[in-house]
N, CA, C and O atoms as CSV, one atom per row, in Angstrom:
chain,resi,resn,atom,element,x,y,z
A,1,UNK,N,N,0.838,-1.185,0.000
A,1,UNK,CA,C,0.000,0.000,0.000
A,1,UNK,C,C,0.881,1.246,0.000
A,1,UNK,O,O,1.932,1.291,0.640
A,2,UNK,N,N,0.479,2.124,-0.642
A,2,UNK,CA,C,1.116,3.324,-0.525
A,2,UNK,C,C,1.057,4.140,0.298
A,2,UNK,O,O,-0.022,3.930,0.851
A,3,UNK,N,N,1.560,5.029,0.796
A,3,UNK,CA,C,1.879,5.811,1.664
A,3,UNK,C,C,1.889,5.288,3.291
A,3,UNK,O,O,1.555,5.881,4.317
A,4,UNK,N,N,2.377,4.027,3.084
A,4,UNK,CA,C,2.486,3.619,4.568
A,4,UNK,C,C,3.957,3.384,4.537
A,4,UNK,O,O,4.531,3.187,3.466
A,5,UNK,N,N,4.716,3.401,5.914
A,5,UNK,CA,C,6.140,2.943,6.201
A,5,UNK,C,C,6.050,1.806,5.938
A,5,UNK,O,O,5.031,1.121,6.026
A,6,UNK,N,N,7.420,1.378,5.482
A,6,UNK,CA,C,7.711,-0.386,5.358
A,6,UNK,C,C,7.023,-1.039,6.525
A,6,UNK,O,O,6.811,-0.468,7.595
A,7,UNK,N,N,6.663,-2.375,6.217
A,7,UNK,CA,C,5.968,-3.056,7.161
A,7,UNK,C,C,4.881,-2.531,7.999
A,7,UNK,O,O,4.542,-3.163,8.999
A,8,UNK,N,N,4.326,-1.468,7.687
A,8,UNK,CA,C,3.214,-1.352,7.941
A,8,UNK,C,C,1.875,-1.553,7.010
A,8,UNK,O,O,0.851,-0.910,7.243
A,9,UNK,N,N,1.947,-2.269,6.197
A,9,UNK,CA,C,1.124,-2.561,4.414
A,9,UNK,C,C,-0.476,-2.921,5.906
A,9,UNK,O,O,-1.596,-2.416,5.827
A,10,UNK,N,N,-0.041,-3.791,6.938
A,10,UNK,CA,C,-0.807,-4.427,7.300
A,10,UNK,C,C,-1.776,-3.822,8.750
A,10,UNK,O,O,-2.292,-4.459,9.668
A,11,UNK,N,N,-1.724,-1.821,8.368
A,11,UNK,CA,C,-2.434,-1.207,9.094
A,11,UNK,C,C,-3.650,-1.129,9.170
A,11,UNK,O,O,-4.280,-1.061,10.225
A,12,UNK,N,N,-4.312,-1.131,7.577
A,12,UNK,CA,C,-5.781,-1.131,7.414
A,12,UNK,C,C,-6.814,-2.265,8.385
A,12,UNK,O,O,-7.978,-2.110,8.752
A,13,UNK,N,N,-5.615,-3.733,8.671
A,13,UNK,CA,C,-6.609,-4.544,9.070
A,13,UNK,C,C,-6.215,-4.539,10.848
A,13,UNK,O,O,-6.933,-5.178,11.617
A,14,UNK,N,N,-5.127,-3.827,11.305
A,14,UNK,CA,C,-4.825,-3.409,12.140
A,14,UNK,C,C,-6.173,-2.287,12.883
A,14,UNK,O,O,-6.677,-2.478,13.989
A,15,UNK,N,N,-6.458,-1.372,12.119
A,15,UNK,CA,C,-7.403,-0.506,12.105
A,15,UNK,C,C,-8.583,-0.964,12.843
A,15,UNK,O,O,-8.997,-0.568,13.932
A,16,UNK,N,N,-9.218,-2.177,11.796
A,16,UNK,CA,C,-10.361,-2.764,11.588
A,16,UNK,C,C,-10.526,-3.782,12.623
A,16,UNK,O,O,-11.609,-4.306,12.880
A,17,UNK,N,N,-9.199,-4.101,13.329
A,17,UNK,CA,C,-9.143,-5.039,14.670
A,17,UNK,C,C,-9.461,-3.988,15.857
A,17,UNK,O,O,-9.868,-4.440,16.927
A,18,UNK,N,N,-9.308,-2.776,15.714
A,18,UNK,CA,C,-9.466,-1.713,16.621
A,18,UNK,C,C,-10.982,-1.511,17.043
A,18,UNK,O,O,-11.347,-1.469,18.218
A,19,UNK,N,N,-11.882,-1.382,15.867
A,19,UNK,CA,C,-12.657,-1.171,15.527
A,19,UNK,C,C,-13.366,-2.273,15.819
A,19,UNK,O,O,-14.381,-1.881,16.394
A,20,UNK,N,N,-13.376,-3.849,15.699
A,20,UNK,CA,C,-13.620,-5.240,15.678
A,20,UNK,C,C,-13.759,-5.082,17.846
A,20,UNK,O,O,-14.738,-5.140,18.591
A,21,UNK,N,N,-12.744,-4.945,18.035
A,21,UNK,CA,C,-12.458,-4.875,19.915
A,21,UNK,C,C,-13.323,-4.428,20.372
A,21,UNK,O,O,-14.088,-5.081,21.082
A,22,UNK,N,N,-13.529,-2.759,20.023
A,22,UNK,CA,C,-14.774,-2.000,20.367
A,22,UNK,C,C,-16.381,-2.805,20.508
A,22,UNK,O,O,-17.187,-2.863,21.436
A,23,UNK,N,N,-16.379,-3.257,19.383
A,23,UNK,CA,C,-17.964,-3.656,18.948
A,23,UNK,C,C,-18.164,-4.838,20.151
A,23,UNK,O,O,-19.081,-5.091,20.933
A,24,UNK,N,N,-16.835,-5.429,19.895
A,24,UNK,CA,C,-17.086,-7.065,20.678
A,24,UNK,C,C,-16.984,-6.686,22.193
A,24,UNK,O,O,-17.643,-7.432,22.919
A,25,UNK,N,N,-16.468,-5.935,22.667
A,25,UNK,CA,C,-16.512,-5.435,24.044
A,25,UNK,C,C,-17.598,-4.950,24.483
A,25,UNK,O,O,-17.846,-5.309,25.635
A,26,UNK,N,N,-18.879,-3.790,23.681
A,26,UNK,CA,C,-19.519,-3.489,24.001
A,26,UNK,C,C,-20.700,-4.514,23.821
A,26,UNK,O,O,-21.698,-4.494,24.541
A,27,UNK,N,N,-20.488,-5.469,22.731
A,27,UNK,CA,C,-21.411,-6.004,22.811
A,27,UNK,C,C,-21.653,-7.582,23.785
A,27,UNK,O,O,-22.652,-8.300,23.840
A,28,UNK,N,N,-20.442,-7.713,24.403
A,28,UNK,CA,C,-20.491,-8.920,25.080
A,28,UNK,C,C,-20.639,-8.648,26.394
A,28,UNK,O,O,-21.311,-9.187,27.273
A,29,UNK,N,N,-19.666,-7.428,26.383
A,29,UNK,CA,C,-19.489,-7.307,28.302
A,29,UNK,C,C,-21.260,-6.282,28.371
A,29,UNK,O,O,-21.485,-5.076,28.274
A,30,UNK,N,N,-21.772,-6.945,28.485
A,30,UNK,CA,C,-23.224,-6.144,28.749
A,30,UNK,C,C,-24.406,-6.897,29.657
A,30,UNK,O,O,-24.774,-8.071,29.689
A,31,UNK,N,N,-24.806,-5.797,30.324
A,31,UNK,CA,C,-25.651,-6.559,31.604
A,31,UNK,C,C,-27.066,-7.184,30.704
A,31,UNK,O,O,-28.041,-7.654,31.291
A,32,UNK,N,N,-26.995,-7.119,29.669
A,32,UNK,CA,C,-27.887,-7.650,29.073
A,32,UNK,C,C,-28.290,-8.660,28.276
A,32,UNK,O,O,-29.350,-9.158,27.897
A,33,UNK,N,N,-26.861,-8.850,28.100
A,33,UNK,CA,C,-26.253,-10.425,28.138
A,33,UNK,C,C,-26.194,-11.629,29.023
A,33,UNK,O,O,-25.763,-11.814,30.161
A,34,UNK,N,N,-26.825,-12.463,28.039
A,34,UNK,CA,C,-26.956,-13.814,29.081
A,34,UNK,C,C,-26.152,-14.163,30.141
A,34,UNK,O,O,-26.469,-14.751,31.175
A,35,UNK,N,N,-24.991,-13.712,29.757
A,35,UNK,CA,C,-24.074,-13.903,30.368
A,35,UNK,C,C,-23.420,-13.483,31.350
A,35,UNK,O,O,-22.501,-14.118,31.867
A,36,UNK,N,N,-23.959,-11.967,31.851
A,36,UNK,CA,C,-24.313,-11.106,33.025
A,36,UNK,C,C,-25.341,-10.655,33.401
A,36,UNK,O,O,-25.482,-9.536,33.896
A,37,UNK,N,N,-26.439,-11.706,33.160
A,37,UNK,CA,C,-27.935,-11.395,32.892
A,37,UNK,C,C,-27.801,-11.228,34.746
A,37,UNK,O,O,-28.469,-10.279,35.156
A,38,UNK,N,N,-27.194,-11.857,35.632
A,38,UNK,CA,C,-27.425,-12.225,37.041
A,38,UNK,C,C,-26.269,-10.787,37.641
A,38,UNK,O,O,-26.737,-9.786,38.183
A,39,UNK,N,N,-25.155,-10.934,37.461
A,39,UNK,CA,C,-24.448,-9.412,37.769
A,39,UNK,C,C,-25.352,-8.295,37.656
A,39,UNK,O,O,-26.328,-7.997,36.968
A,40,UNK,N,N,-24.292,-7.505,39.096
A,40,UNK,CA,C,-24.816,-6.071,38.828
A,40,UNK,C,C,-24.793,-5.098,37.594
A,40,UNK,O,O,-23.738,-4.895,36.993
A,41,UNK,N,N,-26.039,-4.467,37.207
A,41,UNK,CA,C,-25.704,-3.784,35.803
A,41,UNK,C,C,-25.052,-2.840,35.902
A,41,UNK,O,O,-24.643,-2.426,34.817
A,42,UNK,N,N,-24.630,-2.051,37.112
A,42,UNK,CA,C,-23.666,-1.108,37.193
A,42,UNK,C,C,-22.329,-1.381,37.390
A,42,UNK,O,O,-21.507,-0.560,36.983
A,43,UNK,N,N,-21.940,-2.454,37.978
A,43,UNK,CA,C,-20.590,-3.305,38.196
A,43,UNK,C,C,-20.163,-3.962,36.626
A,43,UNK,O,O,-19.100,-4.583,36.589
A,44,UNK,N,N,-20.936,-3.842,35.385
A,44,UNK,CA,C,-21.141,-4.661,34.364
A,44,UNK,C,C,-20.874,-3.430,33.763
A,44,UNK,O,O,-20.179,-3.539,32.753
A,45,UNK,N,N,-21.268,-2.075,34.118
A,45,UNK,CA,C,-21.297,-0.944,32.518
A,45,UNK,C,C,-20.100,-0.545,32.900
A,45,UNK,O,O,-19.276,-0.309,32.016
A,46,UNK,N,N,-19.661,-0.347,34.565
A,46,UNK,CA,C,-18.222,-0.121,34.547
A,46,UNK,C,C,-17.440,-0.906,34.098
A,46,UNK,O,O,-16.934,-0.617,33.014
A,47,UNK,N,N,-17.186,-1.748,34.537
A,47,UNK,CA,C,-15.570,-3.066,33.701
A,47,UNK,C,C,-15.753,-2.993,32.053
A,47,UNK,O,O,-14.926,-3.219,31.170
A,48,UNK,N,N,-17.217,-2.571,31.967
A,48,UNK,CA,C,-17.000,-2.986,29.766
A,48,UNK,C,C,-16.600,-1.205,29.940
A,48,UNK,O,O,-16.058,-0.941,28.866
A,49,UNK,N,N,-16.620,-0.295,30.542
A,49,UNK,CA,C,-16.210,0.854,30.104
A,49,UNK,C,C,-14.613,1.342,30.952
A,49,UNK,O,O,-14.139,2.445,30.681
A,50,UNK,N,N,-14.172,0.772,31.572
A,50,UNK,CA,C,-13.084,0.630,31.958
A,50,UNK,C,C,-11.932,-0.405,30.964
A,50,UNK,O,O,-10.733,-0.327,30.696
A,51,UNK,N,N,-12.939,-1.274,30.657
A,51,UNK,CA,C,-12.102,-2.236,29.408
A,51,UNK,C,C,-11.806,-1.780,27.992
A,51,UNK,O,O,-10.989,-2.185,27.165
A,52,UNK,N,N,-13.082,-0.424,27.949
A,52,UNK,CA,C,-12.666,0.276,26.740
A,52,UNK,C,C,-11.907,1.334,26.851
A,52,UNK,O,O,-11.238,1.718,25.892
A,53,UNK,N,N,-11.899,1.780,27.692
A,53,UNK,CA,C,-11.033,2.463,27.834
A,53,UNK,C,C,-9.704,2.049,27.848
A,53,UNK,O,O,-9.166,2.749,26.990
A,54,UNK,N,N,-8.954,1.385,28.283
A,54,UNK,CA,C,-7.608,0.234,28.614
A,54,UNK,C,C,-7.383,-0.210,26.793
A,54,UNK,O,O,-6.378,-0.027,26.106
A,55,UNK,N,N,-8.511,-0.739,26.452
A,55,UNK,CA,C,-8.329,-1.044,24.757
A,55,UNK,C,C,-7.784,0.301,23.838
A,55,UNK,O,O,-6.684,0.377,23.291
A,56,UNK,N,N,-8.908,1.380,23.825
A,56,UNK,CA,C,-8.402,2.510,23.534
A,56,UNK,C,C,-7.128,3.175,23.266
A,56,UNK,O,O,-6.566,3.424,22.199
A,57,UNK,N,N,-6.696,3.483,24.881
A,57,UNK,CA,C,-5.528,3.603,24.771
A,57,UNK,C,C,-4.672,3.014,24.594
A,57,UNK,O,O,-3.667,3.724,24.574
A,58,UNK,N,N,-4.443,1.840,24.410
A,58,UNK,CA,C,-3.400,0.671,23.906
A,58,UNK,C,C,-3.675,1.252,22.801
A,58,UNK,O,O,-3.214,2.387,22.929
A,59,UNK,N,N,-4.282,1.134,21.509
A,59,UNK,CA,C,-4.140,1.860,20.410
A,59,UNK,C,C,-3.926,2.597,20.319
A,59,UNK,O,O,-3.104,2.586,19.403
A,60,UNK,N,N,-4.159,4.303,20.921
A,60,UNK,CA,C,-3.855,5.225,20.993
A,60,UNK,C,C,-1.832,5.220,21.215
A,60,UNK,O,O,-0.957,5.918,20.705
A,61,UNK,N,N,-1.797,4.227,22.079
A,61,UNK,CA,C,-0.513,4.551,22.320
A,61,UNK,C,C,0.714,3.598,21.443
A,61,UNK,O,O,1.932,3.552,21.616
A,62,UNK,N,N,-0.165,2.888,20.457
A,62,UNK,CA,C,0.398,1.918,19.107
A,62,UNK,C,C,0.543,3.006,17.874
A,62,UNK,O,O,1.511,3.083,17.118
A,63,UNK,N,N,-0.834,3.962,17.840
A,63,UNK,CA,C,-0.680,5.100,16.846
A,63,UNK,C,C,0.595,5.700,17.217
A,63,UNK,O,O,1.559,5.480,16.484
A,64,UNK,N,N,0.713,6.316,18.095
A,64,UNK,CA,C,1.645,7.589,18.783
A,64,UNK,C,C,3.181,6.748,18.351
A,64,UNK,O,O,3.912,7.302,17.530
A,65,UNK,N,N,3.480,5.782,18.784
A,65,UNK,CA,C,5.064,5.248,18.889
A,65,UNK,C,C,5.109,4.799,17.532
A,65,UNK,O,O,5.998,5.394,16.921
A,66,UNK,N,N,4.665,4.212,17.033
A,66,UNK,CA,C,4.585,3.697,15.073
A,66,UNK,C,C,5.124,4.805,14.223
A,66,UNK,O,O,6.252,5.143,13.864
A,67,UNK,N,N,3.408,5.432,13.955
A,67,UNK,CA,C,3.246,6.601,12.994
A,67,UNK,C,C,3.390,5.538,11.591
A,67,UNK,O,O,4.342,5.377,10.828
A,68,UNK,N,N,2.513,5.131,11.608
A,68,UNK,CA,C,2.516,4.013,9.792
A,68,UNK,C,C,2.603,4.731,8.724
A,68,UNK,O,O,2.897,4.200,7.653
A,69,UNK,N,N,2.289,6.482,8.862
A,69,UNK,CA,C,2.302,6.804,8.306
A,69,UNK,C,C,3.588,7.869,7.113
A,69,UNK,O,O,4.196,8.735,7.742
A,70,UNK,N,N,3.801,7.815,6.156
A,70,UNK,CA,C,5.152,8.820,6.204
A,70,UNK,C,C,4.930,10.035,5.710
A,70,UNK,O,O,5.790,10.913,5.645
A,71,UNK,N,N,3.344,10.181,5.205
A,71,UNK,CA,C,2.719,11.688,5.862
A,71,UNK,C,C,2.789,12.009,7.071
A,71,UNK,O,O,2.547,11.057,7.813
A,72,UNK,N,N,3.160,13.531,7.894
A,72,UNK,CA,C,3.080,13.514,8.752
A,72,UNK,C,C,1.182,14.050,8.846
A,72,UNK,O,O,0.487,13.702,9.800
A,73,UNK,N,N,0.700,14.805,7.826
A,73,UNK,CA,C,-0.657,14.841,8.174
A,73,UNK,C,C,-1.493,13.700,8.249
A,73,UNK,O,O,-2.384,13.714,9.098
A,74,UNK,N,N,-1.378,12.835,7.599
A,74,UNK,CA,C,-2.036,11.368,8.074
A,74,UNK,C,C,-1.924,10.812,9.444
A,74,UNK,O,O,-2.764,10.182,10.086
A,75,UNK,N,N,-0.703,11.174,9.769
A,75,UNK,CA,C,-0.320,10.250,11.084
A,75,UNK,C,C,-1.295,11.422,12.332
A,75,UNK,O,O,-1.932,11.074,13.326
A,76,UNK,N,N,-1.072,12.858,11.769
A,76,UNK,CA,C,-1.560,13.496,13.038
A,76,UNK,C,C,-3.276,13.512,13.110
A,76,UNK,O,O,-3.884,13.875,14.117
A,77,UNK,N,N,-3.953,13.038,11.813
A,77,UNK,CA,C,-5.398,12.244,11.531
A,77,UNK,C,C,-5.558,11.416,12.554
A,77,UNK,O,O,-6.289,11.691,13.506
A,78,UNK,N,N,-5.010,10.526,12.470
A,78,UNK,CA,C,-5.073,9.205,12.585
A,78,UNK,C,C,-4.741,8.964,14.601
A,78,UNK,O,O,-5.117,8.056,15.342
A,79,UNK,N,N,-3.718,10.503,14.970
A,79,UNK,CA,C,-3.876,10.607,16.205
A,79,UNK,C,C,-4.607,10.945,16.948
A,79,UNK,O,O,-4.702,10.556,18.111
A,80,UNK,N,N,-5.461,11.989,16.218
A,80,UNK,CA,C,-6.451,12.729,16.824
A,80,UNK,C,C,-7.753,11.464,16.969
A,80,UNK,O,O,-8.272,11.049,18.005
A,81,UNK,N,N,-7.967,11.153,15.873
A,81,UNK,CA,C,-9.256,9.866,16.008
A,81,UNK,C,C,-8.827,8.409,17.234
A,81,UNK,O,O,-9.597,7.915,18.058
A,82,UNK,N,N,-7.986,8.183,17.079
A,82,UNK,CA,C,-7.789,7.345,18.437
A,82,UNK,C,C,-7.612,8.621,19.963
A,82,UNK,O,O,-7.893,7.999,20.988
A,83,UNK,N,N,-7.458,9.246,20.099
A,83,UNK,CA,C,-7.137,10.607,21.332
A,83,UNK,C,C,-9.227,10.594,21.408
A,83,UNK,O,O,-9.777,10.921,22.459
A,84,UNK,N,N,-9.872,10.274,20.444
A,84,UNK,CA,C,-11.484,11.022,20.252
A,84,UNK,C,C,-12.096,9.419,20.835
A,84,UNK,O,O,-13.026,9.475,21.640
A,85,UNK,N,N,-11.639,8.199,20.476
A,85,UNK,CA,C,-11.619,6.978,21.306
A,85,UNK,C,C,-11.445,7.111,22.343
A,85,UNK,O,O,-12.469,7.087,23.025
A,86,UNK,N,N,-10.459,7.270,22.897
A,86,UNK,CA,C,-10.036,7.681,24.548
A,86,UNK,C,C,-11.122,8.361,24.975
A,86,UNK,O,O,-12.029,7.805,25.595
A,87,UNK,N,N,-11.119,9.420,24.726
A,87,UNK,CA,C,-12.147,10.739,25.012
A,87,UNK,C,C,-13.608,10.228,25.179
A,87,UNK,O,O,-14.232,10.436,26.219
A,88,UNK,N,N,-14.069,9.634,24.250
A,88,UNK,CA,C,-15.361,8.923,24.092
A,88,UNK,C,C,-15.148,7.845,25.390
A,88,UNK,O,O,-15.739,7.956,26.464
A,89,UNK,N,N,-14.525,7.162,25.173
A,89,UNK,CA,C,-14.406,5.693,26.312
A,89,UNK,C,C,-14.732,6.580,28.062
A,89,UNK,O,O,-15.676,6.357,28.820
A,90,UNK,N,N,-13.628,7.535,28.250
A,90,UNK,CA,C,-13.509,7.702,29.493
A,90,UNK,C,C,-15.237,9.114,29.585
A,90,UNK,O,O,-15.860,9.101,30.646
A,91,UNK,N,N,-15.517,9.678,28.938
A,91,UNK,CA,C,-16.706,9.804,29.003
A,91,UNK,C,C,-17.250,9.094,29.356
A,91,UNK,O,O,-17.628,9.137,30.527
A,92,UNK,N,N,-17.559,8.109,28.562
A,92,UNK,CA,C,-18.436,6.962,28.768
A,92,UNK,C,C,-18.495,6.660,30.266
A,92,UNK,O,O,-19.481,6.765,30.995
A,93,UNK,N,N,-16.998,6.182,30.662
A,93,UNK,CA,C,-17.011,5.725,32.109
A,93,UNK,C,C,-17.299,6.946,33.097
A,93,UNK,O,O,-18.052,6.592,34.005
A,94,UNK,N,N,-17.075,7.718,33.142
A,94,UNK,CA,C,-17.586,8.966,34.189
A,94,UNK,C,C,-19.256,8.970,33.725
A,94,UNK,O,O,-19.760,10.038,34.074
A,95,UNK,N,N,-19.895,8.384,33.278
A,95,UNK,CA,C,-21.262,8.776,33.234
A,95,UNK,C,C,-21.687,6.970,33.416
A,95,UNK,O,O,-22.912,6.864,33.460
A,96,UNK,N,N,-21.248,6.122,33.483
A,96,UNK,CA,C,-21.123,5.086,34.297
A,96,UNK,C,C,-20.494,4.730,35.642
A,96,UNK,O,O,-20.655,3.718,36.324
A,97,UNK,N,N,-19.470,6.194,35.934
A,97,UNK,CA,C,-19.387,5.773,37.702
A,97,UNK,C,C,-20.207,6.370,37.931
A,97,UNK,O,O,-20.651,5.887,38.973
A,98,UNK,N,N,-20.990,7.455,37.565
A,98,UNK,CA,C,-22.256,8.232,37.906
A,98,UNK,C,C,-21.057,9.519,39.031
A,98,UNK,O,O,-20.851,9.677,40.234
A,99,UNK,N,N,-20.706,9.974,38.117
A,99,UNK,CA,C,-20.022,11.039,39.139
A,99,UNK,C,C,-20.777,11.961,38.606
A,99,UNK,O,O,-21.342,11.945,37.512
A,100,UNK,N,N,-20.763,13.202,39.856
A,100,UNK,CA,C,-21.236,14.691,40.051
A,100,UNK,C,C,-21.403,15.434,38.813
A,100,UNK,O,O,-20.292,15.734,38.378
A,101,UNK,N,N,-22.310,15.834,38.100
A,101,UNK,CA,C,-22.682,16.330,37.132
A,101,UNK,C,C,-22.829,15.112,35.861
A,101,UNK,O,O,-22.256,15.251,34.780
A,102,UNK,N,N,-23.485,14.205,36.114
A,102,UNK,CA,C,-23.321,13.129,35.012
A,102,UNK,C,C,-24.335,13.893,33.677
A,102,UNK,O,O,-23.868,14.087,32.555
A,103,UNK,N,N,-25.924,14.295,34.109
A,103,UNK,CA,C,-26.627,14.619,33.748
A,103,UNK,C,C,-25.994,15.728,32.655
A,103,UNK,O,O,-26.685,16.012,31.676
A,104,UNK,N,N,-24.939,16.227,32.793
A,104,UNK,CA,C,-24.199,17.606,31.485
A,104,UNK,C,C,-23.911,16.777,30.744
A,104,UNK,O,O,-24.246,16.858,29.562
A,105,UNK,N,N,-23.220,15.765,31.216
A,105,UNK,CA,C,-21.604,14.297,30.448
A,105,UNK,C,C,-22.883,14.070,29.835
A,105,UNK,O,O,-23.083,14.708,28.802
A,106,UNK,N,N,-23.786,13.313,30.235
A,106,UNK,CA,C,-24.532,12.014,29.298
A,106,UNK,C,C,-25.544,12.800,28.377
A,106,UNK,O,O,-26.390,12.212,27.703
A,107,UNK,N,N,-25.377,14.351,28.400
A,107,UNK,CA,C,-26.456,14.652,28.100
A,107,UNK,C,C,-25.262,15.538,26.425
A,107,UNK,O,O,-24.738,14.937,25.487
A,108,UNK,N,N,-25.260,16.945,26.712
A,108,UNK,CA,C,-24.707,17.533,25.525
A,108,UNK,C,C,-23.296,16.892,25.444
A,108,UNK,O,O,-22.942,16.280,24.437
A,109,UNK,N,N,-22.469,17.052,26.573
A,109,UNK,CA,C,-20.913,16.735,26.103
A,109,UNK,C,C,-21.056,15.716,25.409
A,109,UNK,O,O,-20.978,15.857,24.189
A,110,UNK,N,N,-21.310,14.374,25.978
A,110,UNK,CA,C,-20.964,12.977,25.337
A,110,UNK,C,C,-22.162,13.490,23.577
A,110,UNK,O,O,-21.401,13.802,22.661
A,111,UNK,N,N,-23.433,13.559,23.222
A,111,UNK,CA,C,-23.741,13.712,22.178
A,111,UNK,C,C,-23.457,14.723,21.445
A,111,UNK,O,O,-24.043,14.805,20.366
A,112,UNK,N,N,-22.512,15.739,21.813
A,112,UNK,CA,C,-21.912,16.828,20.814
A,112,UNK,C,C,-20.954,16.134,20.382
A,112,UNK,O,O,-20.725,16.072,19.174
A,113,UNK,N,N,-19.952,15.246,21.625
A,113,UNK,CA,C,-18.522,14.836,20.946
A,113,UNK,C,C,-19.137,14.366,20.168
A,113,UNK,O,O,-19.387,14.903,19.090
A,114,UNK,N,N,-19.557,13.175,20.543
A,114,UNK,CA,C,-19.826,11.965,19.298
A,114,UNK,C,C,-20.461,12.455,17.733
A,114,UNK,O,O,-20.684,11.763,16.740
A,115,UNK,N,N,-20.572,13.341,17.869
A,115,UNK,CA,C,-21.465,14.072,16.890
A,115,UNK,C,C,-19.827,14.397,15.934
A,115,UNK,O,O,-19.384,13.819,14.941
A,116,UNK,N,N,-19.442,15.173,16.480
A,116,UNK,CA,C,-18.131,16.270,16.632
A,116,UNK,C,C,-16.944,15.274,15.992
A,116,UNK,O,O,-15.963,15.706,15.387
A,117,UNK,N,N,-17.215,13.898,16.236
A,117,UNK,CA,C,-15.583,12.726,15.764
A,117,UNK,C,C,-15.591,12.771,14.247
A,117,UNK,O,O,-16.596,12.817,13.539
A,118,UNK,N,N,-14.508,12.753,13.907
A,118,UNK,CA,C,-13.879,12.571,12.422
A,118,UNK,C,C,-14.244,11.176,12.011
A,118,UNK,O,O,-13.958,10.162,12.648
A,119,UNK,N,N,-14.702,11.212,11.230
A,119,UNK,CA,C,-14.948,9.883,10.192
A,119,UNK,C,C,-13.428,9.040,9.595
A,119,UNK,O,O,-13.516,8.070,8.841
């Protein structure tokens, strides 16, 4: 592929494993799942949002030390959208520990960001 550093040809599916983690995390670790059908649902939204978060930044911090890219504007793309992962995740979890002002977090912040992320 072009415009990637040597040995990185194999970022796109790198990407798409990022992306793959997310889905499968949110969709397994869930109190609504058979499988924590009996767990607490608040002990259940924290660990899947503490786990995304931990996932997140492991990518975030695979983007940052790499850089696949040998644009430097690609690479600083590509930082900002994993930094908007993070951002999103630990949102997420502050409006799942239910801290002091959740009602602002869950309400405009978290649906402006999400609104607000780069494609």
């Amino acid at each position: 592929m072009q415009g990637f550093r040597r040995g990185w040809a194999i970022y796109e599916s790198t990407y798409l494993f990022a992306k793959l983690t997310t889905l499968l995390l949110t969709a397994v670790i869930s109190p609504d799942n058979c499988i924590f059908r009996n767990a607490d649902r608040d002990k259940v939204n924290v660990s899947r949002q503490v786990l995304l978060v931990v996932a997140m930044l492991v990518f975030f911090i695979l983007q940052c030390v790499y850089t696949p890219f040998t644009d430097p504007v690609n690479n600083a793309s590509e930082w900002f959208s994993r930094l908007n992962y993070v951002l999103t995740s630990a949102v997420s979890l502050a409006v799942a520990l239910n801290i002091p002002g959740q009602d602002i977090l869950d309400g405009p912040v978290l649906y402006v960001y999400v609104i607000s992320l780069p494609v």
